[in-house]
Structure formats: structure tokens, C-alpha cells
PDB file of N, CA, C and O in Angstrom:
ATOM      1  N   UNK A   1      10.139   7.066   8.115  1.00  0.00           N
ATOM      2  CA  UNK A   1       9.874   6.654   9.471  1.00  0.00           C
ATOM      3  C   UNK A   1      11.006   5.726   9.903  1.00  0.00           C
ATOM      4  O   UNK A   1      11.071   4.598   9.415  1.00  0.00           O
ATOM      5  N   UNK A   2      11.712   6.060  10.608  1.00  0.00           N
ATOM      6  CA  UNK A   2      12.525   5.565  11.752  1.00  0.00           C
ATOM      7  C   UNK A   2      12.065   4.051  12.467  1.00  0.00           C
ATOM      8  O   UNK A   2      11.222   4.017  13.363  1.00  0.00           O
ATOM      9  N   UNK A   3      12.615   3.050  12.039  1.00  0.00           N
ATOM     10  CA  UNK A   3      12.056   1.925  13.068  1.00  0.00           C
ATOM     11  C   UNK A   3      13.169   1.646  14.089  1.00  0.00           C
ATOM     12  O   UNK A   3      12.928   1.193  15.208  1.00  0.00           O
ATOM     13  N   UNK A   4      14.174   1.888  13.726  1.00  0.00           N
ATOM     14  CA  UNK A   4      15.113   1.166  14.997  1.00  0.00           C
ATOM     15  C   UNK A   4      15.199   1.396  15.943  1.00  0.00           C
ATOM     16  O   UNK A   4      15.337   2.554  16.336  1.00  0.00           O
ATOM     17  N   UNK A   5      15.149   0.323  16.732  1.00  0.00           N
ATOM     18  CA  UNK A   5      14.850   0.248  18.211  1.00  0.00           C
ATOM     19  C   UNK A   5      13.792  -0.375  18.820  1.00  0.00           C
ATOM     20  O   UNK A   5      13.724  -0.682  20.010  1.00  0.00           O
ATOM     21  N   UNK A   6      12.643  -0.622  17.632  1.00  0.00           N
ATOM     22  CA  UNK A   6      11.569  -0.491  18.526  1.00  0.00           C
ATOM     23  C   UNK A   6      11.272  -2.089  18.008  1.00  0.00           C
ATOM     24  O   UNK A   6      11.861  -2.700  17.116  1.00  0.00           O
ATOM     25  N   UNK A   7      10.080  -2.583  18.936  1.00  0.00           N
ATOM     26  CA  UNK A   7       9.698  -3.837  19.005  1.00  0.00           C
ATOM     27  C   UNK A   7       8.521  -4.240  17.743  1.00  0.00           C
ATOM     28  O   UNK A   7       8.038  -3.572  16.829  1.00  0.00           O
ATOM     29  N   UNK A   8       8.354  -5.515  18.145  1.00  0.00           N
ATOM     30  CA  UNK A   8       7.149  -5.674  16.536  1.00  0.00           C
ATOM     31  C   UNK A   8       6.111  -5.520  17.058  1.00  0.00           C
ATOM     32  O   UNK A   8       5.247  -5.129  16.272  1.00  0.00           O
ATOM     33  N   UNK A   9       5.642  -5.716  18.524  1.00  0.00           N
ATOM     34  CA  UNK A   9       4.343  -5.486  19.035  1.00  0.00           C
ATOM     35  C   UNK A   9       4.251  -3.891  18.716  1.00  0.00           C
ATOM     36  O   UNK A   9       3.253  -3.344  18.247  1.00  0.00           O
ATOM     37  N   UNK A  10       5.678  -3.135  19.112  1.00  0.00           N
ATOM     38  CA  UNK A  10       5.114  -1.293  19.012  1.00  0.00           C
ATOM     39  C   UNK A  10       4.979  -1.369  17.427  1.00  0.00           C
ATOM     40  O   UNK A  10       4.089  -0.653  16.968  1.00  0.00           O
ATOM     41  N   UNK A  11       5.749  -2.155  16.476  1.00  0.00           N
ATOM     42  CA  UNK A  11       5.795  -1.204  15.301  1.00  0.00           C
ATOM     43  C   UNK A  11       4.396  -2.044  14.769  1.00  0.00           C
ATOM     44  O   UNK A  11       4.042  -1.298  13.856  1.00  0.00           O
ATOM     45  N   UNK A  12       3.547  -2.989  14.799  1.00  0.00           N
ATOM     46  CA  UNK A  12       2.357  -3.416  14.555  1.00  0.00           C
ATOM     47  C   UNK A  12       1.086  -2.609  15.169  1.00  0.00           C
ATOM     48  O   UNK A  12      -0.019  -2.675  14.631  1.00  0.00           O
ATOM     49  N   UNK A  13       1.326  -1.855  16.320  1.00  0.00           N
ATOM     50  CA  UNK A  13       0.280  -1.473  17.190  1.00  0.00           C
ATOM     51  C   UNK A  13       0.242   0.180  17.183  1.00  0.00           C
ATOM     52  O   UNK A  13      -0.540   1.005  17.657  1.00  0.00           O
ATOM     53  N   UNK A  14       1.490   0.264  16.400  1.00  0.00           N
ATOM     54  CA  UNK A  14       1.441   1.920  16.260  1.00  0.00           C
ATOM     55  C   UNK A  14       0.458   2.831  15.238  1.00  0.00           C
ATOM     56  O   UNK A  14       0.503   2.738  14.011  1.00  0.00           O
ATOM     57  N   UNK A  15      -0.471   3.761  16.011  1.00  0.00           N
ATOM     58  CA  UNK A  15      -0.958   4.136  15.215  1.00  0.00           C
ATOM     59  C   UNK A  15      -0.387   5.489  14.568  1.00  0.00           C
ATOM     60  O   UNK A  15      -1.120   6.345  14.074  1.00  0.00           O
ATOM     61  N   UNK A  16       1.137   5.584  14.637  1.00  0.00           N
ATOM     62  CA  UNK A  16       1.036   7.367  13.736  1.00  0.00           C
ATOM     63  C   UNK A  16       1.098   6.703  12.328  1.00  0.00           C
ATOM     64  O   UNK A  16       1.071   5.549  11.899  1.00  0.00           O
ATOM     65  N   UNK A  17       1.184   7.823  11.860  1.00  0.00           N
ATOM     66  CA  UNK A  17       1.169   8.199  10.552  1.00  0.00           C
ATOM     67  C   UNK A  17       2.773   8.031  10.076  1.00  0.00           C
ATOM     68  O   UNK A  17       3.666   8.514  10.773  1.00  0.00           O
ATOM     69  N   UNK A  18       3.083   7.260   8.753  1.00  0.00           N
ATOM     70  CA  UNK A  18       4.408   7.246   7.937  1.00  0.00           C
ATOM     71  C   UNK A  18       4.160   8.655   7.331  1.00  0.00           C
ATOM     72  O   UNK A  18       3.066   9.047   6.927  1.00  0.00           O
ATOM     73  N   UNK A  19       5.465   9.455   7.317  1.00  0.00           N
ATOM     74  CA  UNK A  19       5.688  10.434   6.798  1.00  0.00           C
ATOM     75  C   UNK A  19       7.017  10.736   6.381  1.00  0.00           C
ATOM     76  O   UNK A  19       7.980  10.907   7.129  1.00  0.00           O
ATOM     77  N   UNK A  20       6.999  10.811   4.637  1.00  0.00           N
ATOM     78  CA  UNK A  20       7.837  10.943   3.722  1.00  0.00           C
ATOM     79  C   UNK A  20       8.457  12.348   3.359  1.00  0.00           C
ATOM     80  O   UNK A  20       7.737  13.051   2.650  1.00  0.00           O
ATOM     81  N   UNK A  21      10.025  13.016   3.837  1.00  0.00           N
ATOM     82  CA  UNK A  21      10.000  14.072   3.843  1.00  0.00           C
ATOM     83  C   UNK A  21      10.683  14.422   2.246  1.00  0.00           C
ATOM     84  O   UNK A  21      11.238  13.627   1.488  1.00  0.00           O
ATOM     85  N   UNK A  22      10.454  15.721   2.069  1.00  0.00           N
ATOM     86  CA  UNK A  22      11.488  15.848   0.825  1.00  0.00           C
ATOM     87  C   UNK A  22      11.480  14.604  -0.532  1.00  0.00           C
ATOM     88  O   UNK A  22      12.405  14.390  -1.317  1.00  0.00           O
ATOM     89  N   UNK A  23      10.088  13.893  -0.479  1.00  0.00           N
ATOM     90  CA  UNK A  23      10.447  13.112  -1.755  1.00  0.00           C
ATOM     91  C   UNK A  23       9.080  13.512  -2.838  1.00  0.00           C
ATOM     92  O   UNK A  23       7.933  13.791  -2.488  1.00  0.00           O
ATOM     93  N   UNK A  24       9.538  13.446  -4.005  1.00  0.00           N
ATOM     94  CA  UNK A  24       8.605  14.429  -4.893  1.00  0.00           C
ATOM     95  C   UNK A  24       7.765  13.304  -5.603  1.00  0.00           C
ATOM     96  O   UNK A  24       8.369  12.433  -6.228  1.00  0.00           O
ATOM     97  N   UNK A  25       6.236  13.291  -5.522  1.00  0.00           N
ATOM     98  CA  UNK A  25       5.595  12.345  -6.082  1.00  0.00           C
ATOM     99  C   UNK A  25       5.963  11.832  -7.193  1.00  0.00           C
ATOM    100  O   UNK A  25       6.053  12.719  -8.042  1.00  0.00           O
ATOM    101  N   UNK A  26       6.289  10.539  -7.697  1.00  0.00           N
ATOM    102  CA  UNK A  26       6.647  10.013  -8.629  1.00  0.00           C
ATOM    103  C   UNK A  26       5.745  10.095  -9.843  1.00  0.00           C
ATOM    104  O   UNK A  26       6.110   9.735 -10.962  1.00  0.00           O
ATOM    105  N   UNK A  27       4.410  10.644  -9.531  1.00  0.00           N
ATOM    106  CA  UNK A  27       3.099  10.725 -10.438  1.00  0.00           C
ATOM    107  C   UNK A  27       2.568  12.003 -10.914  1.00  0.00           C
ATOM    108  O   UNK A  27       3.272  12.840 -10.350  1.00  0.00           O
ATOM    109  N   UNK A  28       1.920  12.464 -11.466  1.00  0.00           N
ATOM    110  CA  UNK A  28       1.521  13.513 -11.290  1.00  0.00           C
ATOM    111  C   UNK A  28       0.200  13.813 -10.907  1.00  0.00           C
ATOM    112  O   UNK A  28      -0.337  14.903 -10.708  1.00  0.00           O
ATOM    113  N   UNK A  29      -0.391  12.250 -10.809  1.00  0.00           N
ATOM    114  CA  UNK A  29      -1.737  12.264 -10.429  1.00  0.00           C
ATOM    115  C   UNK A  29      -2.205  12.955  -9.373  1.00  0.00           C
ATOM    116  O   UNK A  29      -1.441  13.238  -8.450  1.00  0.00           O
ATOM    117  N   UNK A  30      -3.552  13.330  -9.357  1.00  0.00           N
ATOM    118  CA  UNK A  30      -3.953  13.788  -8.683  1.00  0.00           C
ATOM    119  C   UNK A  30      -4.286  12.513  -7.035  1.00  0.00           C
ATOM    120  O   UNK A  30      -4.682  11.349  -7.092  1.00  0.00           O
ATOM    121  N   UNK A  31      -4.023  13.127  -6.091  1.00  0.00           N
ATOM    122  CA  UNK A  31      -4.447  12.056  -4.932  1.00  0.00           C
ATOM    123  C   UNK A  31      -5.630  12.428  -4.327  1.00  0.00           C
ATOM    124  O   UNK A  31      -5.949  13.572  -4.002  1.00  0.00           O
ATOM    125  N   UNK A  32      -6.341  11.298  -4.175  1.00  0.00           N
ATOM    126  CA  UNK A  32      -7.491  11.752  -3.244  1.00  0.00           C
ATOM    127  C   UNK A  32      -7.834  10.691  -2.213  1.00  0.00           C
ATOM    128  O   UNK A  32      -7.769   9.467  -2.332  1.00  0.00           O
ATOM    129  N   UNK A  33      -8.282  11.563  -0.986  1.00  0.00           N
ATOM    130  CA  UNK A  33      -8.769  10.158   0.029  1.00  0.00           C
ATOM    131  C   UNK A  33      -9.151   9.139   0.164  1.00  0.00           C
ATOM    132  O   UNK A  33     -10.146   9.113  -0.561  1.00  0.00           O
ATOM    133  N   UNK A  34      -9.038   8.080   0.680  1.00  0.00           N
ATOM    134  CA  UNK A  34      -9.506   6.800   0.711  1.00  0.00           C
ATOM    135  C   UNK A  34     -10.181   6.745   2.264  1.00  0.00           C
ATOM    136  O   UNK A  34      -9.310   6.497   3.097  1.00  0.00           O
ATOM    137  N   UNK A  35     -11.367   6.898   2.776  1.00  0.00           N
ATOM    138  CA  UNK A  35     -11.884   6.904   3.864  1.00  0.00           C
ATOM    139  C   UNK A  35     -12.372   5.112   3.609  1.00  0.00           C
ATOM    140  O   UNK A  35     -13.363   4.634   3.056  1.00  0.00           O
ATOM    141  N   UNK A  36     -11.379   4.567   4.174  1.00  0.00           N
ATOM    142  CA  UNK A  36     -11.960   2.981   4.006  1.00  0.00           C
ATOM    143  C   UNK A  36     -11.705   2.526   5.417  1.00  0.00           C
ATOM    144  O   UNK A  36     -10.769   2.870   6.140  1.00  0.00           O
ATOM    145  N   UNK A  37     -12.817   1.587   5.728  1.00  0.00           N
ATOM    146  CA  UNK A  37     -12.475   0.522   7.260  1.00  0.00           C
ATOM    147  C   UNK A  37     -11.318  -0.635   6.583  1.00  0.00           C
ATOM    148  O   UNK A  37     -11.329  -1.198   5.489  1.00  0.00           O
ATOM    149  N   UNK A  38     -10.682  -0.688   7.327  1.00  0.00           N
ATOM    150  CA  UNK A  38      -9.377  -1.599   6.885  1.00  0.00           C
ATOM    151  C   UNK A  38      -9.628  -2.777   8.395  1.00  0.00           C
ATOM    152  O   UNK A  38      -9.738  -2.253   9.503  1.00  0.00           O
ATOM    153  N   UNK A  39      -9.669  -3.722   8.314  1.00  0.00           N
ATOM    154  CA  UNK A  39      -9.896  -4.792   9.634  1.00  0.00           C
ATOM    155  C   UNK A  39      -8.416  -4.557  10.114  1.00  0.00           C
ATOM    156  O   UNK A  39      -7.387  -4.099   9.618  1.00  0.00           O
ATOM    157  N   UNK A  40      -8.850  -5.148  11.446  1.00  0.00           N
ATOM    158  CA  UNK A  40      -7.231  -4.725  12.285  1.00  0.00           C
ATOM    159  C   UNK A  40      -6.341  -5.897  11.619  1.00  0.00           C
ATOM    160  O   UNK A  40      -5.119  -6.002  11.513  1.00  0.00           O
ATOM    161  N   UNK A  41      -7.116  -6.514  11.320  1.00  0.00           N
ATOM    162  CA  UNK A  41      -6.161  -7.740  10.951  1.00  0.00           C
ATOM    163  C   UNK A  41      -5.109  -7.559   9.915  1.00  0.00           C
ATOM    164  O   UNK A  41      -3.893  -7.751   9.947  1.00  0.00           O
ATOM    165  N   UNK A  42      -6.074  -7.054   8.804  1.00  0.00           N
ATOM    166  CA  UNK A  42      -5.314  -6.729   7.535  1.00  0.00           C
ATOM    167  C   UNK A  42      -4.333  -5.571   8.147  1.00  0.00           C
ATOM    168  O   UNK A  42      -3.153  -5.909   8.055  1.00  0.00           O
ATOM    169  N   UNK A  43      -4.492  -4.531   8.634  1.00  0.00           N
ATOM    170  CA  UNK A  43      -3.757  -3.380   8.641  1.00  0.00           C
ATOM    171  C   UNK A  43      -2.337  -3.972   9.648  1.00  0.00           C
ATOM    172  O   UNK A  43      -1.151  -3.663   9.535  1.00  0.00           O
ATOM    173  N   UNK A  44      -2.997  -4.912  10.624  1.00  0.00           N
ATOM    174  CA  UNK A  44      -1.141  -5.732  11.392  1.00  0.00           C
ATOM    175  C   UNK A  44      -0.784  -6.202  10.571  1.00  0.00           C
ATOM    176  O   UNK A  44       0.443  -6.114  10.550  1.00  0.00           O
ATOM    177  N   UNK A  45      -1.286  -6.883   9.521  1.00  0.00           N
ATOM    178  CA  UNK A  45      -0.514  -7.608   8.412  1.00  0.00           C
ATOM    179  C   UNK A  45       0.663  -6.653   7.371  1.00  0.00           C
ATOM    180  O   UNK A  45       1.816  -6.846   6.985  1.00  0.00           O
ATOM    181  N   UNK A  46      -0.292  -5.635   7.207  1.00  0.00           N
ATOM    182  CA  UNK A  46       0.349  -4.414   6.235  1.00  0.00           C
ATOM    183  C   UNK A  46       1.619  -3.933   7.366  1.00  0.00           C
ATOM    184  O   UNK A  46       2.762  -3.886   6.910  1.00  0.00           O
ATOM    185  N   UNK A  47       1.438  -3.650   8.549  1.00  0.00           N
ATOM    186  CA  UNK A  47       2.971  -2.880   9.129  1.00  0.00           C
ATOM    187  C   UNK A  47       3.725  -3.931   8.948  1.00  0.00           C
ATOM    188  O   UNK A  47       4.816  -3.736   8.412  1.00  0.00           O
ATOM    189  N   UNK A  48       3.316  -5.436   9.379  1.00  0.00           N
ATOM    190  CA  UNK A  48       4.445  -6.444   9.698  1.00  0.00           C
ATOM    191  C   UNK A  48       5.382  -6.511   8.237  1.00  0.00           C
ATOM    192  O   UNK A  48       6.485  -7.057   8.256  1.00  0.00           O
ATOM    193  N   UNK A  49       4.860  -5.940   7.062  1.00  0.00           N
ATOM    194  CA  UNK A  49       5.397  -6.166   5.685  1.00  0.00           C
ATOM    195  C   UNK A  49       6.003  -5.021   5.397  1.00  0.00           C
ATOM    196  O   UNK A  49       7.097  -4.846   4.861  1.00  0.00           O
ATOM    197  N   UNK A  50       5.225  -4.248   5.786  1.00  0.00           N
ATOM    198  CA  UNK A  50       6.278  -2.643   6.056  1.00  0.00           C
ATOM    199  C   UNK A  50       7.328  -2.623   6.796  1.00  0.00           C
ATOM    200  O   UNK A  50       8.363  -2.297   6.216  1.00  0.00           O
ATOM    201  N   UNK A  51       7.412  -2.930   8.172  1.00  0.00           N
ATOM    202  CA  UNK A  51       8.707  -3.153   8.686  1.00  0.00           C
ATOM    203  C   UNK A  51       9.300  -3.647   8.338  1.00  0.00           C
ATOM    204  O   UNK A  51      10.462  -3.242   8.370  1.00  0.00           O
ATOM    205  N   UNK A  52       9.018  -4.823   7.771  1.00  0.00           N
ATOM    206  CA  UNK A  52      10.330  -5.783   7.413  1.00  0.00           C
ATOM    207  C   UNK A  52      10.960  -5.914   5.882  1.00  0.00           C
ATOM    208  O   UNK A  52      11.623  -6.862   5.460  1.00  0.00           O
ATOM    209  N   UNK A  53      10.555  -4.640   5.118  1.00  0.00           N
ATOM    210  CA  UNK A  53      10.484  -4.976   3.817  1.00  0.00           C
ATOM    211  C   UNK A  53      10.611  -3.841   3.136  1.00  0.00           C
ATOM    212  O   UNK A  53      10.500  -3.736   1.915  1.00  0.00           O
ATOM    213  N   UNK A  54      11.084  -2.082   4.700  1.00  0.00           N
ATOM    214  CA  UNK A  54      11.135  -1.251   3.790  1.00  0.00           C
ATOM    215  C   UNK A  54      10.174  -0.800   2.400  1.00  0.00           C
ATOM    216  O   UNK A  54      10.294  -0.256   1.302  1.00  0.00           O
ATOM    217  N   UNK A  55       9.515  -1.208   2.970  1.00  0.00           N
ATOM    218  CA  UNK A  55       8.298  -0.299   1.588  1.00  0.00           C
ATOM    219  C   UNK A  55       7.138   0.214   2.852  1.00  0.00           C
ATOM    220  O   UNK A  55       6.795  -0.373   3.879  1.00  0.00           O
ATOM    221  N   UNK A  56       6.797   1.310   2.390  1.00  0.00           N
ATOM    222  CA  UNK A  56       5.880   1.858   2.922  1.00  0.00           C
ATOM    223  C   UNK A  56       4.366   1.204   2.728  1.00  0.00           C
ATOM    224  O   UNK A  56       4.305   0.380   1.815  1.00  0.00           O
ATOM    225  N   UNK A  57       3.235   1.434   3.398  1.00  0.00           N
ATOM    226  CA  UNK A  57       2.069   0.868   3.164  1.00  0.00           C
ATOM    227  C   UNK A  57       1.477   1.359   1.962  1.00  0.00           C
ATOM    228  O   UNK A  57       1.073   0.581   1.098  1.00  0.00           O
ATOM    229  N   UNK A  58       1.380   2.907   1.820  1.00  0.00           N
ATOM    230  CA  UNK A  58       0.590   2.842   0.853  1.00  0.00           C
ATOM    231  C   UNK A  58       1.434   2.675  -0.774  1.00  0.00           C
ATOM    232  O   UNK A  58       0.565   2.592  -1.642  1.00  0.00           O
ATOM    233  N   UNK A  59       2.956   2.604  -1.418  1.00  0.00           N
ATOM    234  CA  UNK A  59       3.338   1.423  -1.913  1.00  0.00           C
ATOM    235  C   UNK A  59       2.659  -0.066  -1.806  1.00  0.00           C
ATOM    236  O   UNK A  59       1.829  -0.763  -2.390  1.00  0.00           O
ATOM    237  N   UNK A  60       3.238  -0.091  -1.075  1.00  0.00           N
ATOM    238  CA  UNK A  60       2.660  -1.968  -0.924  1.00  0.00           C
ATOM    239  C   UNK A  60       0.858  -1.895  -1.381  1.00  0.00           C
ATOM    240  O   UNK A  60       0.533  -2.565  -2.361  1.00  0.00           O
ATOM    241  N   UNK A  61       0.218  -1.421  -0.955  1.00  0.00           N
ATOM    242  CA  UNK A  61      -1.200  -1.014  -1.158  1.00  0.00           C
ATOM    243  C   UNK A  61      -1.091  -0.354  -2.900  1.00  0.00           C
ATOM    244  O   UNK A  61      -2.125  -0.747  -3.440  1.00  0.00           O
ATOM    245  N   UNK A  62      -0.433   0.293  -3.711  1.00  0.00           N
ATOM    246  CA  UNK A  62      -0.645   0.523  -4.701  1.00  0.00           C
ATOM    247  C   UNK A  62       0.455  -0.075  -5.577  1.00  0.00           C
ATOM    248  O   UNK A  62       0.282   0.311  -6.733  1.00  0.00           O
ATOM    249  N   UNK A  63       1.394  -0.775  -5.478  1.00  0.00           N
ATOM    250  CA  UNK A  63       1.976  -2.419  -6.368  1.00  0.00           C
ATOM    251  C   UNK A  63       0.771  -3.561  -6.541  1.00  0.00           C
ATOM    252  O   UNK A  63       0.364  -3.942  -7.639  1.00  0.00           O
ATOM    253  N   UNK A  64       0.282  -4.031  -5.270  1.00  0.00           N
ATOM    254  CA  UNK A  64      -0.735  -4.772  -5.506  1.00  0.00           C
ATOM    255  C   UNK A  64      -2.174  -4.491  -6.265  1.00  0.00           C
ATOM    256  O   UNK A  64      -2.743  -5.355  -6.932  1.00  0.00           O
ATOM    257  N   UNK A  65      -2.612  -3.327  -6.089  1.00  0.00           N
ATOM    258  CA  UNK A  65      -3.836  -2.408  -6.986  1.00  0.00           C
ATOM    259  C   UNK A  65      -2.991  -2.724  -8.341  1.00  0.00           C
ATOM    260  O   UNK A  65      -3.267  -3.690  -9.052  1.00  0.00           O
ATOM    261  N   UNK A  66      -2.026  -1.895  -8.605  1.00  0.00           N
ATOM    262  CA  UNK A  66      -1.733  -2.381  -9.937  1.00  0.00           C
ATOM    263  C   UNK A  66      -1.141  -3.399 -10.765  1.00  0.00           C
ATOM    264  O   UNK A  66      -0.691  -3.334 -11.909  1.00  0.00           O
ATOM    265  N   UNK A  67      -1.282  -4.834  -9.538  1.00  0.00           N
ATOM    266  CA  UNK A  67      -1.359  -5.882 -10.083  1.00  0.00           C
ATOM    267  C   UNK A  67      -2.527  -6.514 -10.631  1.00  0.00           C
ATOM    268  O   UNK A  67      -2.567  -7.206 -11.648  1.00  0.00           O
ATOM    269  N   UNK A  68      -3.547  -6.189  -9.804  1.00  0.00           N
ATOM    270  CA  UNK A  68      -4.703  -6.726  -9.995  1.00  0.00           C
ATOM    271  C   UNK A  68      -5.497  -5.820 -10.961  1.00  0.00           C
ATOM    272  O   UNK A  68      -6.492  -6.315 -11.492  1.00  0.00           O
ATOM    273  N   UNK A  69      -5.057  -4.149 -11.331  1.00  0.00           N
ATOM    274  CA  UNK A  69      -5.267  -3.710 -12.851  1.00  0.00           C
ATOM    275  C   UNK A  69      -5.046  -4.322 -13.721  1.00  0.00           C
ATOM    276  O   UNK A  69      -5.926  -4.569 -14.547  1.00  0.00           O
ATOM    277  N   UNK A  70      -3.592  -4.853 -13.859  1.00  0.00           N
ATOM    278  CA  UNK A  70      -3.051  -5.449 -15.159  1.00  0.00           C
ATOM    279  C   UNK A  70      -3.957  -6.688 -15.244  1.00  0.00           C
ATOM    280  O   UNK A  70      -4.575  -6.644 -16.307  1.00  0.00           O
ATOM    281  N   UNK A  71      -4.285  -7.845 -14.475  1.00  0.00           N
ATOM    282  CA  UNK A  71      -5.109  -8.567 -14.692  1.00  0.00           C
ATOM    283  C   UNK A  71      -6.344  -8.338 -15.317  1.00  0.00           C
ATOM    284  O   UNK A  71      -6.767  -8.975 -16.282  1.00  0.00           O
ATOM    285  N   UNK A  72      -7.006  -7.261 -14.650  1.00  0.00           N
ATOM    286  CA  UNK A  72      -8.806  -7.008 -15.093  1.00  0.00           C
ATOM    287  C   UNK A  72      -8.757  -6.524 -16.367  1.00  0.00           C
ATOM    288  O   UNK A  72      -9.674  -6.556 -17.187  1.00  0.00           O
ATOM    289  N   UNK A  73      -7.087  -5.837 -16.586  1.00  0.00           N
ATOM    290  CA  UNK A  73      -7.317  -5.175 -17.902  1.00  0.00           C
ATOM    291  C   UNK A  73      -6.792  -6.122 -19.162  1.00  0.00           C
ATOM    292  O   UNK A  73      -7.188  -6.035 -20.325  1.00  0.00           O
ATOM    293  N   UNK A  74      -5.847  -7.006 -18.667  1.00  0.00           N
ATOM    294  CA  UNK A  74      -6.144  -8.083 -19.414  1.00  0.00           C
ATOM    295  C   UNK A  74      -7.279  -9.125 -19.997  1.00  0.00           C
ATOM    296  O   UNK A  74      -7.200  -9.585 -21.136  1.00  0.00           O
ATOM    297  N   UNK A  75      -8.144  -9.382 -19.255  1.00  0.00           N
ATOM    298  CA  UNK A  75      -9.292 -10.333 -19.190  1.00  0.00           C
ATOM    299  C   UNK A  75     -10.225  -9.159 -19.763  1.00  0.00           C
ATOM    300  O   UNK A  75     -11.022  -9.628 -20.574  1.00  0.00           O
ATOM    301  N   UNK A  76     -10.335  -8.087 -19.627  1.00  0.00           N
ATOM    302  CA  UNK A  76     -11.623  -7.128 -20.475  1.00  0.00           C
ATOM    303  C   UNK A  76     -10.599  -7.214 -22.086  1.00  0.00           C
ATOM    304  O   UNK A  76     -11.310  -7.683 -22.975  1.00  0.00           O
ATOM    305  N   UNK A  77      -9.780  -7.019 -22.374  1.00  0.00           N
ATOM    306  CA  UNK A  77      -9.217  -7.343 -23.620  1.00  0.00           C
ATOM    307  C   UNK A  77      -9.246  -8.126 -24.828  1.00  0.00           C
ATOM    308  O   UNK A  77      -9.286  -7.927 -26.042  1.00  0.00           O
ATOM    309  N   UNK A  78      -9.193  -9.557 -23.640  1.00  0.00           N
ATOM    310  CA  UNK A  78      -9.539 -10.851 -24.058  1.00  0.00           C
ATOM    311  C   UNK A  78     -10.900 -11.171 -24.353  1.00  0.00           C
ATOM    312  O   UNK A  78     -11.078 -12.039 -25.208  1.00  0.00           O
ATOM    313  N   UNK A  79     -11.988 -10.591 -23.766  1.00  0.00           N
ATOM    314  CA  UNK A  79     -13.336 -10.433 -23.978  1.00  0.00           C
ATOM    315  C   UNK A  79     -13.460  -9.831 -24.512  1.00  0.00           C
ATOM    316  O   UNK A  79     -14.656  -9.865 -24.799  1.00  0.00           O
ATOM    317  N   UNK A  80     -12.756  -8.704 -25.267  1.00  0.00           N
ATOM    318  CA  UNK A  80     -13.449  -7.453 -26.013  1.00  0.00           C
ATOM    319  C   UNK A  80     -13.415  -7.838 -27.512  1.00  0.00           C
ATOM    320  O   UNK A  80     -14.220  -7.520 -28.388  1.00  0.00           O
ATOM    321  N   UNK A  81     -11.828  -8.917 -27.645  1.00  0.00           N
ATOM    322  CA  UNK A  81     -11.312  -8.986 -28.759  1.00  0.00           C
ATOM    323  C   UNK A  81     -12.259 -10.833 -29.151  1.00  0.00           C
ATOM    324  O   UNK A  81     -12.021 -11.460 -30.183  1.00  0.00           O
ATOM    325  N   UNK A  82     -13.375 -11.387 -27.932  1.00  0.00           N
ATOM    326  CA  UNK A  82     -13.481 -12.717 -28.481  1.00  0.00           C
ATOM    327  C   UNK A  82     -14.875 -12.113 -28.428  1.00  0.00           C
ATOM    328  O   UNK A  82     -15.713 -13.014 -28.387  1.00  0.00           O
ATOM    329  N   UNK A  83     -15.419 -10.878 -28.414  1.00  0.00           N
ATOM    330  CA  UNK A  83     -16.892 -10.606 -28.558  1.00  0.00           C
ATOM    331  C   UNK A  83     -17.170  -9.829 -30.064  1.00  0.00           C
ATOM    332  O   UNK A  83     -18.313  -9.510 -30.393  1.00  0.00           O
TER     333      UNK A  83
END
């Protein structure tokens, strides 16, 4: 997605869709929908970090998921190995 040119009110308020051409999933996982309510709040927050930071949302949305894996899967570890 193309930002230049455009303002932070359009690129915060825009609702299309980011679309990645020609790049081959880095995973082989299988993907499946996420039908989630996202507050407007959070989701202006997510473009304003997207625009300015070159990473796409759902990146940014799955770095942070698998930050907060490595944590839970740390702490079930630590419990598994003090039970």
C-alpha cells in the first residue's frame, strides 16, 4: 500500500484493505479468520504505527501475539517444572 501523499487524518480514517502483492507467506500455516470487534481507538492507533513504521497491521498484530506467547510459554514452564 502506497501512502505518499496522503494525510494522517486519510491514512488513520481509511477504511480499505492493505494488500500485499507477489509476496509468498513466510509460514506455511494455515490462516484463518479473525471476525473480532477491534475499538476505533485501538485500530487509529494500529494505522498511526503502520504508517509510520512501514510494517503492516497484521505484522504488528502478530510480533506482539508472539511476544506475549513467549511469555505464557515461559511462565507455564516455570510452573510445570516447580509442580
Amino acid at each position: 500500500m502506497n501512502n505518499a501523499g496522503r494525510t494522517l487524518d486519510e491514512l488513520l480514517n481509511s477504511e480499505e484493505q492493505e494488500v500485499e502483492l507477489h509476496q509468498a507467506n513466510a509460514s506455511s500455516e494455515k490462516l484463518v479468520s479473525l471476525n473480532a470487534q477491534i475499538p476505533e481507538s485501538i485500530m487509529r492507533d494500529l494505522r498511526l504505527i503502520s504508517a509510520y513504521t512501514d510494517t503492516n497491521i497484521k505484522d504488528l498484530i502478530a510480533k506482539e501475539i508472539g511476544r506475549f506467547t513467549k511469555r505464557a510459554k515461559k511462565k507455564m514452564i516455570e510452573q510445570l517444572n516447580a509442580g
